[in-house]
Z-matrix of the N, CA and C atoms (Angstrom, degrees):
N
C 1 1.448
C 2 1.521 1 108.72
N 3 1.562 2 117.05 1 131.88
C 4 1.439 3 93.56 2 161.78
C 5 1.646 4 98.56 3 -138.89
N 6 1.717 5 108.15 4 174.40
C 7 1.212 6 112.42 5 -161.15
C 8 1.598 7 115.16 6 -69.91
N 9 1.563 8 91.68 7 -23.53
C 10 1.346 9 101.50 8 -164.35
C 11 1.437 10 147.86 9 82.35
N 12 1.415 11 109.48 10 16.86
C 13 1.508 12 148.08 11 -176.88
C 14 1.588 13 85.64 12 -77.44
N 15 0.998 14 141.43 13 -80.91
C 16 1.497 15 144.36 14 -148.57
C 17 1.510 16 98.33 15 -67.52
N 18 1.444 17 125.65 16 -45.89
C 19 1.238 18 111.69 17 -152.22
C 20 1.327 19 132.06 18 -68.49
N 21 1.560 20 129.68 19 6.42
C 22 1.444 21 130.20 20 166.51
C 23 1.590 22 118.12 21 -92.11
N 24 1.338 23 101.05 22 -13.53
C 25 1.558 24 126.15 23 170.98
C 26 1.830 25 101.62 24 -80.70
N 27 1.258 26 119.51 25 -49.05
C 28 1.345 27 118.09 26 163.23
C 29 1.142 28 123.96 27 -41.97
N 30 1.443 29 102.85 28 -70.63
C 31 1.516 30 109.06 29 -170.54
C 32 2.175 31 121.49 30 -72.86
N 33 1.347 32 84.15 31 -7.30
C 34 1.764 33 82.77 32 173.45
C 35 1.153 34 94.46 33 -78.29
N 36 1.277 35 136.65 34 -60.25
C 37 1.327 36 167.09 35 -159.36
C 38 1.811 37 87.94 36 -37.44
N 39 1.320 38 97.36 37 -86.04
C 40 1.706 39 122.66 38 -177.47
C 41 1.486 40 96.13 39 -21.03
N 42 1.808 41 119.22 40 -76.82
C 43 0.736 42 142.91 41 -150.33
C 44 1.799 43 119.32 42 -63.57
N 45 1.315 44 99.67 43 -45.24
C 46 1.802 45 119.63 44 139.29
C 47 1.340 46 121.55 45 -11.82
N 48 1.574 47 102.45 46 -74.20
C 49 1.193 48 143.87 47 -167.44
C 50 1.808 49 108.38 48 -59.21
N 51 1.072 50 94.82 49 -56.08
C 52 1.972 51 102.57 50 -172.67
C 53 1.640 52 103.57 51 -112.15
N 54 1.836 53 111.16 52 24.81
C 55 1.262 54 114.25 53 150.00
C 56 2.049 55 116.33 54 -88.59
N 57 1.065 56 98.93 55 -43.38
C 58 1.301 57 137.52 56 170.16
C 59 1.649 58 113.04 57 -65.12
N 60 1.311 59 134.94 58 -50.41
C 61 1.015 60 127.68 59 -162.27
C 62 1.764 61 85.07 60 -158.97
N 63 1.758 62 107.41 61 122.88
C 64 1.820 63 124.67 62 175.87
C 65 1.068 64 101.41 63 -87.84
N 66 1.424 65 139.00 64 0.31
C 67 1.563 66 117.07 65 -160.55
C 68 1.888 67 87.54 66 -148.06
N 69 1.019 68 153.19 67 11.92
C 70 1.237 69 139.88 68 -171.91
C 71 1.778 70 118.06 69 -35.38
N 72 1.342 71 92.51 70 131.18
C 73 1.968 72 102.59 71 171.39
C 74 1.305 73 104.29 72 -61.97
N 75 1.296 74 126.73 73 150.03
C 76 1.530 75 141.59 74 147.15
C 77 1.948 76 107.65 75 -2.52
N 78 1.715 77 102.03 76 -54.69
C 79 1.719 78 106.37 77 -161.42
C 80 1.068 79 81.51 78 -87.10
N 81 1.752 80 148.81 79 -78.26
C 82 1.426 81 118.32 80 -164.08
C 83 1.617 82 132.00 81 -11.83
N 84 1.862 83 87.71 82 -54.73
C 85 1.562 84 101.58 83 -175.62
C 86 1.623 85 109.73 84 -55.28
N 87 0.708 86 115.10 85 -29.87
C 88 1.686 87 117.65 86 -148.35
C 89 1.725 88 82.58 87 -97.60
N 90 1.240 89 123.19 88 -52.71
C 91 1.237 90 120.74 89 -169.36
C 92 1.400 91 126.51 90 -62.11
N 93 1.757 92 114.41 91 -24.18
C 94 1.551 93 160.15 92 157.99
C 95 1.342 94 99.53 93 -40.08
N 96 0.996 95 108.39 94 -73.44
C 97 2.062 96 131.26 95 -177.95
C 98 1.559 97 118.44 96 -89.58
N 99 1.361 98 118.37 97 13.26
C 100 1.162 99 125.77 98 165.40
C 101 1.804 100 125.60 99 -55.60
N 102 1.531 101 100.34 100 -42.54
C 103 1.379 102 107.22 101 172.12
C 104 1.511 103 115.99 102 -69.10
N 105 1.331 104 130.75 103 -3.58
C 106 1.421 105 109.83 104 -168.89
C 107 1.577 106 83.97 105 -130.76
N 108 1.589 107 100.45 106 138.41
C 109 1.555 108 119.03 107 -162.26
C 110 1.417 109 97.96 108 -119.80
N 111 1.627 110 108.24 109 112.61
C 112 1.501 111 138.49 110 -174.39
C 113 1.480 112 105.19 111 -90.64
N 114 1.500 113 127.23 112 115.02
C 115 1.620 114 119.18 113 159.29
C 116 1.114 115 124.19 114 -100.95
N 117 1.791 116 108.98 115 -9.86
C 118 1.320 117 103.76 116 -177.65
C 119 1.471 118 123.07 117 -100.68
N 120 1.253 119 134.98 118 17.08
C 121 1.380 120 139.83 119 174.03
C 122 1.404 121 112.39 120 -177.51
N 123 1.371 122 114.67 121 7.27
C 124 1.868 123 101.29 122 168.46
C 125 1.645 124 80.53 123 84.63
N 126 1.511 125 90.22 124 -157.71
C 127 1.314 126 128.07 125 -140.23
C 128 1.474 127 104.88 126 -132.82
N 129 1.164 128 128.68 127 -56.48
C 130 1.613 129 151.47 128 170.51
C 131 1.508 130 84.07 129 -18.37
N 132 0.987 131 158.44 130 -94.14
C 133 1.271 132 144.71 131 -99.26
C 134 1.894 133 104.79 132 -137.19
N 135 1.559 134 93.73 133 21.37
C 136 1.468 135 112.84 134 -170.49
C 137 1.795 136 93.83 135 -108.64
N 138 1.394 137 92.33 136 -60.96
C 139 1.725 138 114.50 137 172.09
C 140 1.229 139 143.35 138 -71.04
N 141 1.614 140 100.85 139 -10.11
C 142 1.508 141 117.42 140 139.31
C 143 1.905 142 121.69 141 -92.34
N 144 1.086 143 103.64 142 -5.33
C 145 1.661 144 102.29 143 158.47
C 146 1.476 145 115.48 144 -84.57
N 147 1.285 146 119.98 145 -25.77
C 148 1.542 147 114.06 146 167.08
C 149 1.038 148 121.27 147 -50.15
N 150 1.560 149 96.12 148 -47.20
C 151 1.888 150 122.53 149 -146.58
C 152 1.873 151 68.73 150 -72.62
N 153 1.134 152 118.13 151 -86.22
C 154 1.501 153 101.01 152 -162.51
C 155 1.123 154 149.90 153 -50.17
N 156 1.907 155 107.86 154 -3.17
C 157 1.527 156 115.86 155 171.40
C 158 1.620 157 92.61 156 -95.89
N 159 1.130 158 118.14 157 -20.39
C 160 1.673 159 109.65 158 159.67
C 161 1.167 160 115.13 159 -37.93
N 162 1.457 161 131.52 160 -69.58
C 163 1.584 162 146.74 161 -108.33
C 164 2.201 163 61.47 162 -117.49
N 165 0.999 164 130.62 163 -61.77
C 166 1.654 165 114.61 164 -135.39
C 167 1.723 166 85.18 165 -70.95
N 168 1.469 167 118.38 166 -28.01
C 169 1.625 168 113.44 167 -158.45
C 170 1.849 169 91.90 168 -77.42
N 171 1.264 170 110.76 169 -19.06
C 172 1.322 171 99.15 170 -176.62
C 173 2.030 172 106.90 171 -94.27
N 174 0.733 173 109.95 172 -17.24
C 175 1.367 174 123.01 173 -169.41
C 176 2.041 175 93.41 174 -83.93
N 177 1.140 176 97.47 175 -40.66
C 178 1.739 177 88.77 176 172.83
C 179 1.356 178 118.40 177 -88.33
N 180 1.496 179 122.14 178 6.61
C 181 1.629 180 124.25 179 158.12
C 182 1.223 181 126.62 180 -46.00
């Protein structure tokens, strides 16, 4: 569950992120989303949602 305080800060962030760079490593990601501070579930399951709008934006090239 999360509260949902972080997540428009996430998703600009994200979105930034795989405007700029289609394929980002694991540390990009993390380094990408560094500024917005998550208490309710980490990161794990933030930074594998990248990784997979990564992989689909490249997979529809």
């Amino acid at each position: 569950m999360q509260c949902g305080f972080c997540t428009p800060g996430l998703i600009v962030a994200s979105e930034h992120l795989l405007s700029v760079n289609r394929s980002p490593t694991e540390l990009e990601i993390r380094e990408a989303i560094s500024g917005n501070l998550c208490r309710c579930t980490g990161y794990g399951r933030v930074i594998a949602a990248i990784s997979a709008a990564a992989e689909s934006r490249t997979a529809a090239d």
